[in-house]
C-alpha positions as CSV (number, residue, x, y, z in Angstrom):
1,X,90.8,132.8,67.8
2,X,90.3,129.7,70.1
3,X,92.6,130.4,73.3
4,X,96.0,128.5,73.9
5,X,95.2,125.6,77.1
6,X,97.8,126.0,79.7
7,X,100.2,122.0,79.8
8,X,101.2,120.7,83.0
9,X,103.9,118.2,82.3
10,X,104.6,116.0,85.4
11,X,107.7,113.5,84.3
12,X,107.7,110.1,85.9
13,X,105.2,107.8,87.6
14,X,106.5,106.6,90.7
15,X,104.7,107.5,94.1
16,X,105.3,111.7,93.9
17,X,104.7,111.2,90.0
18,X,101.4,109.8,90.6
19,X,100.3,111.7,93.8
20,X,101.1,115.5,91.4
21,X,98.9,114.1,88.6
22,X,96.0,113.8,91.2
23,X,96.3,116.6,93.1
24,X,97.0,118.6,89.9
25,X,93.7,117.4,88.8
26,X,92.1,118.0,92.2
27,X,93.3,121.6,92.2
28,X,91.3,122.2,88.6
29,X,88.2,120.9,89.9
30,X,88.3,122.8,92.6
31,X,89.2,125.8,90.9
32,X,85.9,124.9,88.8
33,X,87.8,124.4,85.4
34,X,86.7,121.8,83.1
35,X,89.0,119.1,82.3
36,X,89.5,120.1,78.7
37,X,90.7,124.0,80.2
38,X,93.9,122.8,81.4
39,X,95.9,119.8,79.9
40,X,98.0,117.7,82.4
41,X,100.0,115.3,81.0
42,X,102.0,112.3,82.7
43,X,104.8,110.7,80.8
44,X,106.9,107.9,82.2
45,X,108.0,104.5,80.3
46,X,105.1,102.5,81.8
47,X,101.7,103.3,83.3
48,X,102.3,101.1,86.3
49,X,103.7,102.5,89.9
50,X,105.8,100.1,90.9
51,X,106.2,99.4,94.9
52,X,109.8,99.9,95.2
53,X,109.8,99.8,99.1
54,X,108.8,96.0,98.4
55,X,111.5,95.2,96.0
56,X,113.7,93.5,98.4
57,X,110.5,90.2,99.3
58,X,111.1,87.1,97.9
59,X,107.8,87.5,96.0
60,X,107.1,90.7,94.4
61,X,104.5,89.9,91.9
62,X,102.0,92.3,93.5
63,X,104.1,94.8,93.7
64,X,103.0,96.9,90.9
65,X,99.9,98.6,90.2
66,X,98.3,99.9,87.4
67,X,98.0,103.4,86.5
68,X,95.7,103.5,83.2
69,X,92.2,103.8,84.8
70,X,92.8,105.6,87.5
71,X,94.9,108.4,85.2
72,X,91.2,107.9,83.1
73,X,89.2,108.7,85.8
74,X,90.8,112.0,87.1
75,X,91.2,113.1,83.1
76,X,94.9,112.8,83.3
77,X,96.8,112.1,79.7
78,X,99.3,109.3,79.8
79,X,102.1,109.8,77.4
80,X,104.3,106.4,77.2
81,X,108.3,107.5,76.7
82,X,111.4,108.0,78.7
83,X,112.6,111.6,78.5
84,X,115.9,112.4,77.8
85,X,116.2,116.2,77.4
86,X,114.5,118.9,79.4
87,X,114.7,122.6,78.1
88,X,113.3,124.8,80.9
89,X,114.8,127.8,78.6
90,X,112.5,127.1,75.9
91,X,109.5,124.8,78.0
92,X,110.6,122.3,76.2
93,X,110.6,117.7,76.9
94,X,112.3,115.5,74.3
95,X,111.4,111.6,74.7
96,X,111.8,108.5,73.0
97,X,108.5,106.6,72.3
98,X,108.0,103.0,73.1
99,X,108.5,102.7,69.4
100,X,111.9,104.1,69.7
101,X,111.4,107.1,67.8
102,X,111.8,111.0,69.3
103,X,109.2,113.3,70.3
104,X,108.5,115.9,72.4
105,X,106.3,118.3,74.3
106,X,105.7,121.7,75.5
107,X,104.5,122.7,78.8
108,X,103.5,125.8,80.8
109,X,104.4,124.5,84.1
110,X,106.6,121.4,84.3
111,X,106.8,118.9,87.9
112,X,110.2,116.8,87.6
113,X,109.1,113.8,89.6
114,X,111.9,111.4,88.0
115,X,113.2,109.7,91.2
116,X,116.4,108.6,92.2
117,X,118.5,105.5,90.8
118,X,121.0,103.3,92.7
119,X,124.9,104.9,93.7
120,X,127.2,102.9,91.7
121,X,130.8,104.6,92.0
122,X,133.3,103.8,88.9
123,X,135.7,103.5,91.9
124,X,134.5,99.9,92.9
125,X,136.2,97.4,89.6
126,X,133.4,95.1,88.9
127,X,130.6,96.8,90.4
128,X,128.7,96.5,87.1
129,X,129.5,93.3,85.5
130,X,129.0,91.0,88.8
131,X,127.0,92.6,91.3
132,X,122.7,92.4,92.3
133,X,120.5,94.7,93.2
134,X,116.9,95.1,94.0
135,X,116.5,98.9,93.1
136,X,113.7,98.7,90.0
137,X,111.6,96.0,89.5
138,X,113.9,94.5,86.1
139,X,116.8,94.3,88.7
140,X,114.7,92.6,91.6
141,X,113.9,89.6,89.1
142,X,117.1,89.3,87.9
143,X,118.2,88.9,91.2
144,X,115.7,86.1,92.4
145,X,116.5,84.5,88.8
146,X,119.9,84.5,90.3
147,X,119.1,82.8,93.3
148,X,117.1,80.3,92.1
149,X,119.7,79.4,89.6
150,X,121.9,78.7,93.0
151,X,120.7,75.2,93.5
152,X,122.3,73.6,90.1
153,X,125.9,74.5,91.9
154,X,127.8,72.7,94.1
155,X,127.5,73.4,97.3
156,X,130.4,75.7,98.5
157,X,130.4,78.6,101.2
158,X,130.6,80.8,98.4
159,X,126.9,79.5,96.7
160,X,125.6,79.6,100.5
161,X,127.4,83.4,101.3
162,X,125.4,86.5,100.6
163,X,127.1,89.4,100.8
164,X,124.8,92.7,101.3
165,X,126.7,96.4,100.6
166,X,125.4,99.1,102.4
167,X,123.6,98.8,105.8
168,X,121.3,101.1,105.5
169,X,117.1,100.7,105.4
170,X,117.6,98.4,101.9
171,X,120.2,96.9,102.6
172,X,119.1,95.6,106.0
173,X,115.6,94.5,105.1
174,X,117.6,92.7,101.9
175,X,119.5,91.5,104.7
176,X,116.7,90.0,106.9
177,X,114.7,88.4,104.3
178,X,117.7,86.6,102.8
179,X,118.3,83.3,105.1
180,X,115.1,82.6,104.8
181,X,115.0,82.9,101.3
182,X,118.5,80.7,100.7
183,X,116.8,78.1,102.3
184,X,114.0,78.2,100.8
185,X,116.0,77.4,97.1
186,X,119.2,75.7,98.7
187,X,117.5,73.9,101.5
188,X,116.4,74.0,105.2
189,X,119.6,73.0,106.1
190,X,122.0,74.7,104.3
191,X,124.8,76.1,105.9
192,X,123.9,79.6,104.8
193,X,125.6,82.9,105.6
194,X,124.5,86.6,105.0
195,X,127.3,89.4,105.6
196,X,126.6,93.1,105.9
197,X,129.2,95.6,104.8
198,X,129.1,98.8,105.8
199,X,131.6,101.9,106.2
200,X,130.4,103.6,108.9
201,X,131.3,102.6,112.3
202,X,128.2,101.3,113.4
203,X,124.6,100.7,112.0
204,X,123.2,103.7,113.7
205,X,120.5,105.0,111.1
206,X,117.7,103.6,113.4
207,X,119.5,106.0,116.4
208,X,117.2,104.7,119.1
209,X,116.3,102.0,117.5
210,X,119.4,100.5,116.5
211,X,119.7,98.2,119.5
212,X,116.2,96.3,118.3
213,X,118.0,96.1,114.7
214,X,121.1,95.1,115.7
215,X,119.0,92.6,118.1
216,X,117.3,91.2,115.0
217,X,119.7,90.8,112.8
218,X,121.7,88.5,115.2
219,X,118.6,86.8,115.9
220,X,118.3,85.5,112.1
221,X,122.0,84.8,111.9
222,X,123.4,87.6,109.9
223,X,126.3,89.1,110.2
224,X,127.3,92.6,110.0
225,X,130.5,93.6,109.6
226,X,131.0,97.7,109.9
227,X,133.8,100.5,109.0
228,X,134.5,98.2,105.6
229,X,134.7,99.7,102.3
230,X,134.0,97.7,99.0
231,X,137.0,98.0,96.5
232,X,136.3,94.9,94.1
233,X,133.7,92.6,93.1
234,X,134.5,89.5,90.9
235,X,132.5,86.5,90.2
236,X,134.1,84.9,93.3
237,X,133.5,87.2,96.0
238,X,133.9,90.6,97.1
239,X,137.6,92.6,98.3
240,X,137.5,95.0,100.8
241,X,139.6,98.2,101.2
242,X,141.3,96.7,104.6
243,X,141.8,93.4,102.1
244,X,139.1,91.5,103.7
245,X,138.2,88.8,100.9
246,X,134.7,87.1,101.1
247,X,133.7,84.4,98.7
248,X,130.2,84.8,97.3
249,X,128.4,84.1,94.5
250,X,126.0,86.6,95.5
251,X,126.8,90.1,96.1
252,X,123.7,92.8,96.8
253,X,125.1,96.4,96.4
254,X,122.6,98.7,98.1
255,X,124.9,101.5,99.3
256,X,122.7,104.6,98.4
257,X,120.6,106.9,95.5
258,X,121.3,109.5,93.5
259,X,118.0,111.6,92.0
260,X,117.9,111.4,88.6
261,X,119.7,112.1,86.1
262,X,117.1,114.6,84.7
263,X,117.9,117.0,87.6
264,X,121.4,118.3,85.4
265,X,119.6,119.6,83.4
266,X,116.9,122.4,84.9
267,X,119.5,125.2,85.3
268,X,119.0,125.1,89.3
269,X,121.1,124.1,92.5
270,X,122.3,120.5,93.5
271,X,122.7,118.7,96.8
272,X,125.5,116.3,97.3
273,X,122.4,113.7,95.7
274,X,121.7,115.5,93.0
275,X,118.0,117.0,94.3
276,X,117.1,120.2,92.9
277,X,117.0,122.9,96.1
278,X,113.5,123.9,96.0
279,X,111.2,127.0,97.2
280,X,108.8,125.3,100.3
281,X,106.1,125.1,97.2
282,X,108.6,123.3,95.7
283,X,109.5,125.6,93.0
284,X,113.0,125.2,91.9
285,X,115.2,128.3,93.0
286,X,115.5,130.2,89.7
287,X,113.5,128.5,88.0
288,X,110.2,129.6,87.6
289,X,108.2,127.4,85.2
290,X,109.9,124.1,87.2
291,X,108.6,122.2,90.4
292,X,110.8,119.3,91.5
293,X,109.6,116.8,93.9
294,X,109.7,113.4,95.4
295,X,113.5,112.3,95.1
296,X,114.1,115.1,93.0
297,X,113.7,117.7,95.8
298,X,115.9,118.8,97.9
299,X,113.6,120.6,100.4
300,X,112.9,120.7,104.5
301,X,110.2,118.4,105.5
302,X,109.4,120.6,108.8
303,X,110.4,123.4,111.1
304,X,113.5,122.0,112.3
305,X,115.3,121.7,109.3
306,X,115.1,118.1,108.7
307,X,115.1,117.2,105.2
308,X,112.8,115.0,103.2
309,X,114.5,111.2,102.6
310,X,114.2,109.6,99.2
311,X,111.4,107.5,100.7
312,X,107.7,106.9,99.8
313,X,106.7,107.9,102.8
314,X,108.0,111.8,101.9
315,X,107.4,111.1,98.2
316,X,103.4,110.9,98.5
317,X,103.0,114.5,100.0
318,X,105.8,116.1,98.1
319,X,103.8,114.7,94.9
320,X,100.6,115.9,96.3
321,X,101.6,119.6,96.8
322,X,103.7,120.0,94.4
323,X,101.0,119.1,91.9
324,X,98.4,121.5,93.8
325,X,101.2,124.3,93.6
326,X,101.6,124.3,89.9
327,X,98.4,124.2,88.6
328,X,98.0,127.5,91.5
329,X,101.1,129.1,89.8
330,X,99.3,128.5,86.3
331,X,96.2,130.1,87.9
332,X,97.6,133.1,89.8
333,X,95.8,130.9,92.9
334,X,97.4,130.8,96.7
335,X,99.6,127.5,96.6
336,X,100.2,125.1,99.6
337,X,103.9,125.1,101.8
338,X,104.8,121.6,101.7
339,X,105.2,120.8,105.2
340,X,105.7,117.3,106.8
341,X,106.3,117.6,110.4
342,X,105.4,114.1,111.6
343,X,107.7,111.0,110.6
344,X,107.7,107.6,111.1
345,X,109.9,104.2,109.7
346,X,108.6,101.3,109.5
347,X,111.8,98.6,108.6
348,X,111.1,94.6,107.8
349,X,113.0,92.6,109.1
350,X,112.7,88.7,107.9
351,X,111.3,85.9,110.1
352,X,111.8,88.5,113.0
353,X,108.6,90.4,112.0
354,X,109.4,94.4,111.6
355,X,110.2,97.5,113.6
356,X,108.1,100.3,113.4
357,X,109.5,103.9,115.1
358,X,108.6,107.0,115.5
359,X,109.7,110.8,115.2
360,X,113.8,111.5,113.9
361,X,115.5,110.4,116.8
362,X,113.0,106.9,115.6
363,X,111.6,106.3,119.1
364,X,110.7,102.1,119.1
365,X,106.9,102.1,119.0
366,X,106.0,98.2,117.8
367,X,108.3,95.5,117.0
368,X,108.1,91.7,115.9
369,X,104.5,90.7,115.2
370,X,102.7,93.9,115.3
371,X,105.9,96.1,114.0
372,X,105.3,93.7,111.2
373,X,101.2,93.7,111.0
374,X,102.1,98.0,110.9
375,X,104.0,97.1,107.9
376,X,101.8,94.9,105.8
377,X,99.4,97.7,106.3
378,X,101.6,100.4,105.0
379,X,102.7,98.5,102.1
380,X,99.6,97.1,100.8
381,X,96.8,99.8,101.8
382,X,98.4,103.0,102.1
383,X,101.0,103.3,99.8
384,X,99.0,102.0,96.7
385,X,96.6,104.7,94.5
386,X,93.2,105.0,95.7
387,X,90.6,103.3,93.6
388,X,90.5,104.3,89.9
389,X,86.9,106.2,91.3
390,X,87.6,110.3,90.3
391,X,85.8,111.7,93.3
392,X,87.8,108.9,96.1
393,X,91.3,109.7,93.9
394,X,90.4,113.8,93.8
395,X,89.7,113.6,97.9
396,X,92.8,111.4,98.6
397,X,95.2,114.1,97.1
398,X,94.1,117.0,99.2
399,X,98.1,118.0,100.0
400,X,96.6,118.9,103.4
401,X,96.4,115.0,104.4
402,X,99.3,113.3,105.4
403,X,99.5,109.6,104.4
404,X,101.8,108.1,106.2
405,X,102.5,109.4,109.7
């Protein structure tokens, strides 16, 4: 009787999707297993990783890669669907097919590496129906199509106003870039206008670094406007809580992300986002055939206490051990803490160039030119897959190498 081959199913192919299949393939080959001794299998609705940090430029036409031959190279099977029910009881995936039919598959070890999707609260009327985003790449064209389709209207403050909500790291970059980009469909001298909303008090999510944001921001002409809560969006503008009423044709909601979906249903505790609380191998608690990472995790990223952000930058090395930790599992093998201690951010930040900080407390470390020559680099070398060459790829996912930092 031919013996069963243990599945690893890793479900979704964004950065930590991506980085689990590699290292999961690493860990086989180094554990001297053929390929054909243990199956792992990557589903997601397309074998492209799409750059999401990019998603706010004016062009993102490179920012996508794809997937096929690199997922060839490292013996990793691709399985085109979008999963909609996971039964960790019974080890379990249901999907639909890109032919729109259901199908499933069982696994031995499964790595939820869905991501995160945009906050939309029901409590803001017209959220839906009249608002942009540039979250996934579908939504990041439909906005530019919107822009572009700017210049056939009359020219009132609300074509010219852009109002961004939520002044965090999207929402500011989306911020920066944006005069430039008006004027670049509307004219060089159009009397454009970008607002930021934001609830809090004050933009302090760069903490040291704030004062070189806020510096920035002014510098390029946009406005940010704090401790203001969205209630309404219309076709005409946006309504704030205090009653503030802006006119806009153009209103950007990036106020936040929620993990996936996916996460209700592995039978294991929630943050206030939705990530799975994980072992530091990234095991879900109670869970024992599960691993959850990237945006799905809800896990320490050092020492201190300081917990991973739904970032690339975390997503690459969560990916990369929680791939090498459940192959381990599968092979009774020593797995790898996932442990992140160093941290950087590296925010763009329009014609100003880009800020590039350092540590939690996001010490400034280069700004204009060479913040922004730090984040070309990042976005365009680091951040992609390695070459679709097995041994580069197999080398690159040791969960031992930090990425970015």
């Amino acid at each position: 009787m031919t013996a069963t081959v243990p599945k690893l199913v890793i479900v979704g192919a964004g950065f930590a999707g991506m980085w689990a299949a590699l290292s999961a393939s690493r860990k086989r080959e180094l554990a001297g297993l053929a390929d054909n001794a243990l199956e792992i299998i990557l589903i997601a609705p397309e074998p492209t990783l799409y750059i999401r940090p990019r998603l706010y430029e004016t062009d993102v036409s490179t920012a996508s890669a794809p997937l096929t031959d690199l997922l060839n190279a490292v013996a990793v099977r691709f399985v085109q669907g979008t999963v909609q029910q996971i039964a960790a009881d019974k080890n379990t995936v249901e999907y639909t097919t890109s032919y729109g039919t259901i199908s499933s598959l069982t696994f031995d070890r499964l790595i939820l590496a869905s991501g995160s999707t945009l906050f939309r609260p029901a409590s803001v009327a017209g959220l839906v129906e009249h608002s942009f985003n540039a979250d996934q790449m579908d939504s990041a064209l439909e906005l530019d199509a919107h822009l572009k389709s700017l210049s056939k209207l009359p020219d009132t403050p609300a074509r010219n106003t852009v109002v961004v909500c939520g002044g965090s790291f999207t929402g500011v970059e989306m911020a920066a870039e944006m005069p430039k980009r008006l004027r670049g469909i509307l004219g060089e001298n159009a009397d454009v206008k970008v607002i930021v909303l934001d609830r809090s008090d004050s933009l302090d999510f760069m903490r040291k670094s704030s004062p070189v944001v806020a510096e920035a921001l002014a510098s390029l002409g946009v406005q940010v406007l704090t401790g203001q809560s969205v209630a309404s969006i219309d076709a005409e503008g946006v309504t704030t809580a205090s009653g503030l009423r802006i006119p806009s044709k153009t209103i950007i909601w990036a106020a936040g992300l929620r993990a996936s979906a996916l996460t209700a249903q592995i039978p294991g505790e929630r943050d206030e986002i939705e990530r799975l609380h994980t072992t530091k191998t990234l095991q879900v608690i109670g869970v024992a055939n599960v691993y959850a990472t990237g945006d799905a995790a809800h896990v320490a990223a050092d020492d201190e206490g300081h917990l991973t952000l739904m970032a690339c930058q975390h997503a690459m090395n969560l990916g990369k051990a929680a791939g090498n930790n459940a192959v381990a599992d599968l092979l009774d093998l020593p797995q790898h803490p996932y442990s992140q201690p160093f941290y950087v951010t590296c925010l763009a930040l329009g014609p100003w160039g880009a800020l590039f900080s350092r540590g939690w407390d996001r010490e400034v470390d280069l700004v204009k030119e060479q913040g922004y020559k730090m984040k070309k680099y990042i976005n365009t070398q680091l951040i992609y897959p390695p070459a679709p060459n097995r041994a580069e790829a197999l080398a690159a996912a040791d969960p031992a190498i930090q990425l970015i930092g």
